[in-house]
VEXVEX-595779 format. One line per field, with one value per residue: residue number from 1; residue in one letter; chain; z, x, y of N, C-alpha, C in turn. Coordinates in pm, whole numbers, plus 50000, padded with zeros to 5 digits. Atoms other than C-alpha are relative to their C-alpha. Example, Ala and Ser with C-alpha at 12.3 -4.5 7.8 and 13.67 -1.06 7.14 Angstrom:
BEGIN
k	(1/2)
r	(A/S)
c	(A/A)
n.pz	(50000/49994)
n.px	(50089/49918)
n.py	(49881/49881)
ca.pz	(50780/50714)
ca.px	(51230/51367)
ca.py	(49550/49894)
c.pz	(50000/50073)
c.px	(50090/49923)
c.py	(50120/50109)
END
This chain:
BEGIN
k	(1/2/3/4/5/6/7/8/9/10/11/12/13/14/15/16/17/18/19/20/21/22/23/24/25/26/27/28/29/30/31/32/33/34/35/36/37/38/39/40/41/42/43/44/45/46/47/48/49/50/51/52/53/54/55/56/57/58/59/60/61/62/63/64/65/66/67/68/69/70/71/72/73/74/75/76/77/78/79/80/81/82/83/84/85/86/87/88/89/90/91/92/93/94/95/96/97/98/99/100/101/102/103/104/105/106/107/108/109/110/111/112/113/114/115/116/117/118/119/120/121/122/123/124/125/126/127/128/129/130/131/132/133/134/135/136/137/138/139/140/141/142/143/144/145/146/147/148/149/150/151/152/153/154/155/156/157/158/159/160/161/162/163/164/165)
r	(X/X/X/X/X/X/X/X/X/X/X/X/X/X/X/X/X/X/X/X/X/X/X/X/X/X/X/X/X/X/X/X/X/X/X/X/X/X/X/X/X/X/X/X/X/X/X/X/X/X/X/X/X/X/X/X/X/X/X/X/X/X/X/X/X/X/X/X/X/X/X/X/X/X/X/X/X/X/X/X/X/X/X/X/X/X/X/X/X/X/X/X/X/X/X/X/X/X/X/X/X/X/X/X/X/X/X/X/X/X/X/X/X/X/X/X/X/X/X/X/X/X/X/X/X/X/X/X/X/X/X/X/X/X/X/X/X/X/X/X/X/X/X/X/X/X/X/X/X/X/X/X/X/X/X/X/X/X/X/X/X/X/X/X/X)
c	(A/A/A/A/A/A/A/A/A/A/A/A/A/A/A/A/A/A/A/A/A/A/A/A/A/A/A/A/A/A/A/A/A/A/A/A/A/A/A/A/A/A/A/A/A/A/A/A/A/A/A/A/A/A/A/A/A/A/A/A/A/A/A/A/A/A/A/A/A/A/A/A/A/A/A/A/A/A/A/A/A/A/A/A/A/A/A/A/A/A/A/A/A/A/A/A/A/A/A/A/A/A/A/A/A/A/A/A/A/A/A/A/A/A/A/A/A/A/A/A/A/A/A/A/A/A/A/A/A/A/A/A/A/A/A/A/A/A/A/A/A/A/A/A/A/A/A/A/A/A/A/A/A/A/A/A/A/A/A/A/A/A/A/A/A)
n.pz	(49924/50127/49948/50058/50087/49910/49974/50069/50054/49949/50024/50057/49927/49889/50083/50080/49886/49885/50113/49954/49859/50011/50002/49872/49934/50083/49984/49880/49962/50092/49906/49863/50023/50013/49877/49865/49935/49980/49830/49910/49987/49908/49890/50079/50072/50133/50058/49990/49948/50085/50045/50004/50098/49962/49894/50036/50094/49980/50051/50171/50081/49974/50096/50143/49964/50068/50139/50109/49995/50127/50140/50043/49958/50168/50106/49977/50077/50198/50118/49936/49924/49850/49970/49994/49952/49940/49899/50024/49897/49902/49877/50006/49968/49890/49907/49988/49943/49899/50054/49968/49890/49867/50012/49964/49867/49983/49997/49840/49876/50040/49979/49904/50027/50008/50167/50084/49891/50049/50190/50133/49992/49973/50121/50082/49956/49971/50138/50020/49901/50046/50108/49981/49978/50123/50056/49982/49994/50121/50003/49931/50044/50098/49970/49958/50185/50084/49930/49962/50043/49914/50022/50071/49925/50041/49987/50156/50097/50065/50065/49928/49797/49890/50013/49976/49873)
n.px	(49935/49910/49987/50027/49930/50009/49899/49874/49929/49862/49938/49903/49941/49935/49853/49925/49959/49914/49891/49977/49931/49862/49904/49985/49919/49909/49881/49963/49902/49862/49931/49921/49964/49861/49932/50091/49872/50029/49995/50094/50080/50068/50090/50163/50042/50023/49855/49900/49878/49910/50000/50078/50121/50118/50081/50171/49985/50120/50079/50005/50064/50113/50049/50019/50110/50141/50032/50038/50135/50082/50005/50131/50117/50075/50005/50158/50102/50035/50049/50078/49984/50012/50075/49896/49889/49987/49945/49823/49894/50065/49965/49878/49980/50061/49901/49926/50060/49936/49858/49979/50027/49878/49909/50014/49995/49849/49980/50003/49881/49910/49975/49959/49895/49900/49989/50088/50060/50034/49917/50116/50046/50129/50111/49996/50071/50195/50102/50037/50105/50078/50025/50061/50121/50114/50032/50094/50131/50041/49969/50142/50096/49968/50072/50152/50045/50016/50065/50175/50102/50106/50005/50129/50103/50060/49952/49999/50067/49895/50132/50153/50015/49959/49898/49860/50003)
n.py	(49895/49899/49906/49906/49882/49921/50003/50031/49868/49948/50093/49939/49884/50042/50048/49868/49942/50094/50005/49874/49980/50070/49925/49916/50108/50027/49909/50027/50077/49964/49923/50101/50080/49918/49978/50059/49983/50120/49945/49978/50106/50084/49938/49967/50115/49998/49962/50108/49923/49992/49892/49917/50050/50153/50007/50016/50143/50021/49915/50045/50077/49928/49922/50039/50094/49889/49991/50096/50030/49883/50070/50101/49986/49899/50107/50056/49900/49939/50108/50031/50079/49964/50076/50185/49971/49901/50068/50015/49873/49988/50037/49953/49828/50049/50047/49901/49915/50047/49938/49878/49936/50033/49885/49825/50060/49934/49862/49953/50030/49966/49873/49983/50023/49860/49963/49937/49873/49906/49998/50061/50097/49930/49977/50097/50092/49958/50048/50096/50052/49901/50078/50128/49962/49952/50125/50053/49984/50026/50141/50062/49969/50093/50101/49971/49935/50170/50098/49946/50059/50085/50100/50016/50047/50090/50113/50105/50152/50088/50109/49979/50057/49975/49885/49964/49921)
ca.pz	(81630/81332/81421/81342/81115/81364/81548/81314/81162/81458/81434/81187/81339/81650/81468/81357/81701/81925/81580/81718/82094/81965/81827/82112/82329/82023/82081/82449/82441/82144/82330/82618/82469/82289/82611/82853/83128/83342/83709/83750/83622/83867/84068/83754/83669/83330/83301/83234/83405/83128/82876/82771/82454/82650/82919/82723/82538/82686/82588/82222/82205/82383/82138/81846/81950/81973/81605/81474/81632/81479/81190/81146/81280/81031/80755/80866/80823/80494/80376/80514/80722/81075/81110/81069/81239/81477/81828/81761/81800/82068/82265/82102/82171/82520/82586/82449/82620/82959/82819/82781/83132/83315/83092/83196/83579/83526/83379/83689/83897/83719/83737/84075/84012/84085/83698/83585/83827/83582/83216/82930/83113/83291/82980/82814/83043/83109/82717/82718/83047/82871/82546/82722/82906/82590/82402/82656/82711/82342/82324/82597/82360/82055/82242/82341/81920/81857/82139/82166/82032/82109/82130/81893/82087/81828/81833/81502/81372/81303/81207/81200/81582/81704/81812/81887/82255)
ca.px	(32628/32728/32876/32632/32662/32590/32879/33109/33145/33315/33542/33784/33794/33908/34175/34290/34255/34455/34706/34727/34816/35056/35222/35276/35412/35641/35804/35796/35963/36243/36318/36383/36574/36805/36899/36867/37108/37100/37121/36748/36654/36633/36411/36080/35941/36003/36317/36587/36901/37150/37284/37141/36998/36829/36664/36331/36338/36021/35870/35925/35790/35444/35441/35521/35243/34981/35107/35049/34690/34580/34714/34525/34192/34218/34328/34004/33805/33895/33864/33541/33651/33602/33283/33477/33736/33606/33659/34005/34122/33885/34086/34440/34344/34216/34565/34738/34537/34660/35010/35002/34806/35127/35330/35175/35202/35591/35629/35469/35655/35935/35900/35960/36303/36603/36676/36378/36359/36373/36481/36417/36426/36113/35951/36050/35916/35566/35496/35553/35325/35106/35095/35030/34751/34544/34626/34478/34184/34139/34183/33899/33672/33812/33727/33347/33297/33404/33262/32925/32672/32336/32299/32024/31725/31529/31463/31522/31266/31471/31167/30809/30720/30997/31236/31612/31621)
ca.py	(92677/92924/93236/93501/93784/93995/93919/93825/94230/94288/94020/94165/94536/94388/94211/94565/94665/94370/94435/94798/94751/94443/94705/94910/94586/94507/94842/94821/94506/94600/94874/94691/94443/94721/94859/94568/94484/94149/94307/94313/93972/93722/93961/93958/93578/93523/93705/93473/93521/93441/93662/93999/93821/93549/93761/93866/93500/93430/93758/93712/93432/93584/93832/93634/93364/93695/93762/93436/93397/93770/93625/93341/93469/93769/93477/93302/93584/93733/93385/93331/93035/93144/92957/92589/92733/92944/92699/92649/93050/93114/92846/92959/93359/93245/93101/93411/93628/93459/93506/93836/93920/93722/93945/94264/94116/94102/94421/94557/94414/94507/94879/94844/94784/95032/94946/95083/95375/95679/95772/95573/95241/95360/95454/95148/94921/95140/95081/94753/94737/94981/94724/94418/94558/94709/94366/94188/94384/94370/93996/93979/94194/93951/93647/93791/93854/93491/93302/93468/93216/93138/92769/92626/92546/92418/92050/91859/91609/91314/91063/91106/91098/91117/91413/91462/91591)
c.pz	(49910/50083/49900/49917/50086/50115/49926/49878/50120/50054/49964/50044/50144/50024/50022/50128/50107/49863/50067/50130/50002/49969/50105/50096/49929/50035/50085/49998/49898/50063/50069/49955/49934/50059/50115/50042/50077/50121/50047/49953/50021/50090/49911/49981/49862/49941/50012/50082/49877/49949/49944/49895/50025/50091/49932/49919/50021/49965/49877/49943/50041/49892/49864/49993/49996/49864/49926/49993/49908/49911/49951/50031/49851/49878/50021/49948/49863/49933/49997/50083/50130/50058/50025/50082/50180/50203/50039/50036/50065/50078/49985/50061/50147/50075/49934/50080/50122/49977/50024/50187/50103/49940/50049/50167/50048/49986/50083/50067/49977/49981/50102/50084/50020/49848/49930/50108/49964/49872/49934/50017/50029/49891/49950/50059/50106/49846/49979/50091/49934/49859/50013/50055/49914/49936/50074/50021/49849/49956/50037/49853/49853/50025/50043/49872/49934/50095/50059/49906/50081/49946/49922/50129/49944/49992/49862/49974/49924/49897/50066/50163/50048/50003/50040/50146/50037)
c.px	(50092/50045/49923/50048/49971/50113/50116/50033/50075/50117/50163/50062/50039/50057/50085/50034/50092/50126/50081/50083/50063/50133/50079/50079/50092/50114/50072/50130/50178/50071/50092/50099/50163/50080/49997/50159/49893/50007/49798/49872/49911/49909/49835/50004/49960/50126/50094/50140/50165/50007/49908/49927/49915/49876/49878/49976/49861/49864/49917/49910/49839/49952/49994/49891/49849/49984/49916/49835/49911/50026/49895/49834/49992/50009/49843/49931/49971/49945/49918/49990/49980/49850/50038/50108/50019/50038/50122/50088/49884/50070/50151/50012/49984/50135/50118/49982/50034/50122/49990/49937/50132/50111/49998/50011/50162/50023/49941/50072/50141/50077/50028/50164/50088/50043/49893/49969/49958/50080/49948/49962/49848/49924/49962/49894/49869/49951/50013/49905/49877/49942/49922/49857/49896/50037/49941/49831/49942/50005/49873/49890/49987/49933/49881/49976/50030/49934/49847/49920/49895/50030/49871/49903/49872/50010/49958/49932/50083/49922/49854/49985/50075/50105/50116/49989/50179)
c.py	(50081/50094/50115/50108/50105/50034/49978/50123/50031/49956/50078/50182/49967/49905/50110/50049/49966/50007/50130/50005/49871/50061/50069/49885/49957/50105/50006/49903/49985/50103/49986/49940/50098/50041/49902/49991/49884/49998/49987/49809/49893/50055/49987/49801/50061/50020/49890/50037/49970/50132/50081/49956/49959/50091/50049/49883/50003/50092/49992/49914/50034/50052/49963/49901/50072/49997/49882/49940/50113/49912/49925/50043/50093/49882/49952/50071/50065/49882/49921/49835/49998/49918/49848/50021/50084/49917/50011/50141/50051/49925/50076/50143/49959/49944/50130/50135/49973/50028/50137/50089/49929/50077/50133/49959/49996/50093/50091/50037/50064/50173/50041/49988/50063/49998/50044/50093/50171/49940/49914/49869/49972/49984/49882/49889/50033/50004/49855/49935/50044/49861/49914/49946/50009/49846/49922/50066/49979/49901/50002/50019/49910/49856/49988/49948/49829/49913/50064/49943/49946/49896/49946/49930/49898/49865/49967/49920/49928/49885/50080/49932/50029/50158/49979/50094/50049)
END
């Protein structure tokens, strides 16, 4: 169960691309975080209600958990490892990719907010909805490109006579 070469060119450009709309949720959520305020907290799951440092805590670590899977997948790939490897971020992207769709599910919710009702909070927290969205759809199309294998069908001759079913 190799991963074709057929699939595995578009592997690395859709690295480049879930790299792209990480960006975009990075800003979102720095943004946020520059201006935040602790009045609309307890109303989003996720948000913390402590201080203004703490309340995207959980974000952070979302987004730093995306980085570190690109990471490694592109690592894999340049260094043609992704075949030995390739199970392993298929389940890790697969659980960041859930991450980020309950992030874009708060930030929703969260625009519904009288603190995000206009001006730049608004903005702020429709690019980080905007981010989390395109990273996961680009996750999905990430986790197609690594988990798309046919299964071998051929059967193996193990001994004369007999076969491997």
């Amino acid at each position: 169960m190799a991963l074709t070469a057929n699939h595995a060119k578009w592997v690395f450009p859709l690295v480049a691309l879930a790299f792209c709309t990480w960006l975009v949720s990075l800003g979102g959520l720095s943004a946020l975080q520059h201006d935040c305020g602790t009045q609309y907290a307890p109303a989003v799951r996720g948000f913390s209600v402590a201080t203004c440092r703490r309340v995207y805590r959980y974000y952070w670590f979302i987004v730093a958990f995306e980085f570190a899977v690109l990471a490694g997948v592109a690592m894999s790939t340049v260094a043609a490892k992704l075949v030995h490897s390739r199970i392993a971020w298929v389940g890790m992207l697969a659980i960041a990719t859930l991450l980020y769709m309950q992030a874009s599910d708060s930030f929703l919710t969260g625009q519904r907010l009288p603190a995000f009702a206009g001006g730049q909070p608004m903005h702020r927290a429709r690019t980080m909805t905007a981010g989390c969205i395109m990273t996961t759809v680009a996750n999905i199309f990430l986790l197609l490109a690594l988990g798309w294998v046919a299964e071998e069908t051929a059967v193996k001759r193990t001994t004369v006579g007999e076969t491997n079913v």
